[in-house]
C-alpha positions as CSV (number, residue, x, y, z in Angstrom):
1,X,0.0,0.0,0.0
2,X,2.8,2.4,1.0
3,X,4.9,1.8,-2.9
4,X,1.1,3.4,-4.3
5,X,0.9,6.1,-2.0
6,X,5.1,7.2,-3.0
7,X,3.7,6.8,-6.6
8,X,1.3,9.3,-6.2
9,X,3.0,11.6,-4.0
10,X,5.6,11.7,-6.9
11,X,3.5,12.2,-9.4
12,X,1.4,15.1,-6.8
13,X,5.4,16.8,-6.6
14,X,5.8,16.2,-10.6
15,X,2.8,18.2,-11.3
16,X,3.8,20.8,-8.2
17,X,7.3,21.1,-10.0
18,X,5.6,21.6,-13.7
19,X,3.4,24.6,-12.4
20,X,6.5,26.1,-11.3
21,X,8.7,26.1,-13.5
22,X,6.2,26.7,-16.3
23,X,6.2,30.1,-18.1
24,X,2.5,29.3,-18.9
25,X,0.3,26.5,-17.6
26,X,-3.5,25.7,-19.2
27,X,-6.1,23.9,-18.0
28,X,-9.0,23.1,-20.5
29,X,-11.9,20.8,-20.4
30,X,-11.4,18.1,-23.6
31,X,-14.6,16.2,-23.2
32,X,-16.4,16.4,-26.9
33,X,-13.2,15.6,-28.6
34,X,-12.9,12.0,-30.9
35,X,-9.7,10.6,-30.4
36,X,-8.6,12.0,-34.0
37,X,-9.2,15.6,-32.9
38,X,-7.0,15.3,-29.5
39,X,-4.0,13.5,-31.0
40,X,-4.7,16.2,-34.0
41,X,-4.3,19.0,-31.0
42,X,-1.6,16.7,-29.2
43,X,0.2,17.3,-32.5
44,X,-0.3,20.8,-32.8
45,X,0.8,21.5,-29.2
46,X,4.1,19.3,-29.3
47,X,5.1,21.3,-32.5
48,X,4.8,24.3,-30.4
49,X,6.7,23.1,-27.6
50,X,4.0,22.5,-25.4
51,X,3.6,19.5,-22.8
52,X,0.1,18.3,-22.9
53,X,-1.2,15.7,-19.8
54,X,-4.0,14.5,-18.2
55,X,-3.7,13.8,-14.3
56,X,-6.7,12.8,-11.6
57,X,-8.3,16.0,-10.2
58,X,-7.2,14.9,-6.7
59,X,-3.9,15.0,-7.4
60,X,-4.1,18.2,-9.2
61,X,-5.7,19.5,-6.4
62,X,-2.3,18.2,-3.9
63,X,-0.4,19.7,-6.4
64,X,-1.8,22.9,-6.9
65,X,-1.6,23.4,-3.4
66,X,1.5,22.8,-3.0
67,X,2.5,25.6,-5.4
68,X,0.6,27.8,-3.9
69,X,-1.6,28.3,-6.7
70,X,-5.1,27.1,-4.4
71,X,-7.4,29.6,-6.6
72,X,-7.1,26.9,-9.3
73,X,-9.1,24.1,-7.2
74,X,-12.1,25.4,-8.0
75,X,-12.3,24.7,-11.9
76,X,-10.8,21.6,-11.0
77,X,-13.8,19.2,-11.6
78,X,-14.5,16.7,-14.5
79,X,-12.0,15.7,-17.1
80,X,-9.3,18.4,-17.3
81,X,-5.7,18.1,-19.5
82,X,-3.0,20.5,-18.4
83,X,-1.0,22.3,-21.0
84,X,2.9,23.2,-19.6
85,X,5.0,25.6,-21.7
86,X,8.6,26.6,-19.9
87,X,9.7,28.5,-22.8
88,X,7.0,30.4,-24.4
89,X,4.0,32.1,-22.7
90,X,1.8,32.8,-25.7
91,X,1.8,29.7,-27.5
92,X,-0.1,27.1,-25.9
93,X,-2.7,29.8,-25.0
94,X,-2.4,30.4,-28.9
95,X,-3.0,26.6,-30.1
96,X,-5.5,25.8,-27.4
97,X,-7.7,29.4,-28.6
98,X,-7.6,28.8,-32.0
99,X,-8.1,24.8,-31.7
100,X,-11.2,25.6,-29.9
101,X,-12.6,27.9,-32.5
102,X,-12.3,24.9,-34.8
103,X,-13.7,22.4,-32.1
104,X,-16.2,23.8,-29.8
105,X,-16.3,20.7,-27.2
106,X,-12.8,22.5,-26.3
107,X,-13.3,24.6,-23.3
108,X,-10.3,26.8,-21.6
109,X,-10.8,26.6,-17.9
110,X,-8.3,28.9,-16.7
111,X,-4.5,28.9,-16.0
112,X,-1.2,30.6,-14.8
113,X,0.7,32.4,-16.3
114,X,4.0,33.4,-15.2
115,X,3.3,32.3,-11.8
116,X,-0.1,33.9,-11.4
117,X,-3.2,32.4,-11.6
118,X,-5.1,33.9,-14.7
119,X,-8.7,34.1,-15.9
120,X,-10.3,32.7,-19.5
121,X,-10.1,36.6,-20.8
122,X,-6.4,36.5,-19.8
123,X,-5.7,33.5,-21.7
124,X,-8.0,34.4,-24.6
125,X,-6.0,38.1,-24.6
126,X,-2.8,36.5,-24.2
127,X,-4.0,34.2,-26.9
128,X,-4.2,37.0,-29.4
129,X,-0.4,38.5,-28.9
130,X,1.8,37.4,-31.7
131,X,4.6,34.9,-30.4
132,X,8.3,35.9,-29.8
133,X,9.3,36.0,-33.4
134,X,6.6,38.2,-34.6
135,X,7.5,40.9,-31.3
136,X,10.9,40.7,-32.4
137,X,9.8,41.7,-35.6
138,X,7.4,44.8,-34.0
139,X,10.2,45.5,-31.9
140,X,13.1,45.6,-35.0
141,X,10.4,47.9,-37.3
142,X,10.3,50.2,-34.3
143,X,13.9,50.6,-34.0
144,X,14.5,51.2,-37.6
145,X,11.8,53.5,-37.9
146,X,13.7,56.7,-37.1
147,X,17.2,55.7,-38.6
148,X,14.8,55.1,-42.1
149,X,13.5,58.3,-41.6
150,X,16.3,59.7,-41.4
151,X,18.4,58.6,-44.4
152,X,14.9,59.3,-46.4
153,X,15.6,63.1,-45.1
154,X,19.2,62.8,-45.9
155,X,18.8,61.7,-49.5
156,X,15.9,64.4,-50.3
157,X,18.3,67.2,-48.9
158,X,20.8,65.8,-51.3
159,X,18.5,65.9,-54.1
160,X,17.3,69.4,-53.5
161,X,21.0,70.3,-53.4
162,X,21.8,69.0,-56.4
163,X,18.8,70.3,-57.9
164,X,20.3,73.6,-56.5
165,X,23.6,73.7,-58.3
166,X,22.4,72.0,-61.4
């Protein structure tokens, strides 16, 4: 009876460790789904980098406590998969939005995010941010904004003087 009970508490600290050490952590509601469509979003997840899992409630509940996180025992009931990201915050808020556009028996429950426990509009906003690459990319067009500007200026003052002394 004990080797069960070490089982589970390991798997209660795996789950404790995950939601710590996870930039973003979702917990949706998968009942509805054929088997086709969840290995079709198990896919979609694991090309984003996402872990996808399904534990008991009760030891979700052990483990949510543990790290702290006890607001998230109340959506807790019925069949809920977590979705752990430690790299990127948006994306498996990202995958799971837009997968449940596609498949309505996908329901976002709630999640953290960044160590905070966040609400369905905070995943669903957070959901509509580009990714890293594409604020890179907002963040590079913003930088060369003024030094573009600014060679435009330089070669129509150049022009005009050459206009000048032709």
């Amino acid at each position: 009876m004990s080797k069960v009970i070490e089982q589970k508490k390991q798997v209660v600290s795996e789950i404790a460790e995950k939601l710590r050490d996870s930039q973003s952590t979702i917990l949706v509601d998968y009942r509805g789904l054929d088997v086709a469509e969840v290995t079709e979003l198990r896919s979609q997840l694991r090309e984003a980098g996402v872990e996808f899992k399904v534990y008991k409630n009760t030891m979700t509940r052990r483990a949510v406590e543990e790290a702290e996180l006890t607001e998230l025992n109340d959506i807790l009931v019925g069949p809920t998969a977590i979705a752990f990201s430690k790299d990127d915050v948006v994306s498996p808020a990202k995958v799971l939005n837009n997968f449940g556009k596609e498949h309505q028996a996908l329901e976002i429950k709630g999640g953290v995010v960044e160590g905070s426990v966040a609400t369905i509009e905070q995943i669903k906003e957070l959901a509509e941010l580009p990714n890293y690459e594409g604020m890179v990319s907002m963040l590079l067009s913003v930088l060369q904004a003024p030094v573009r500007n600014f060679a435009y200026a330089t070669k129509a003052v150049a022009e005009q003087k050459e206009e000048q002394g032709a």
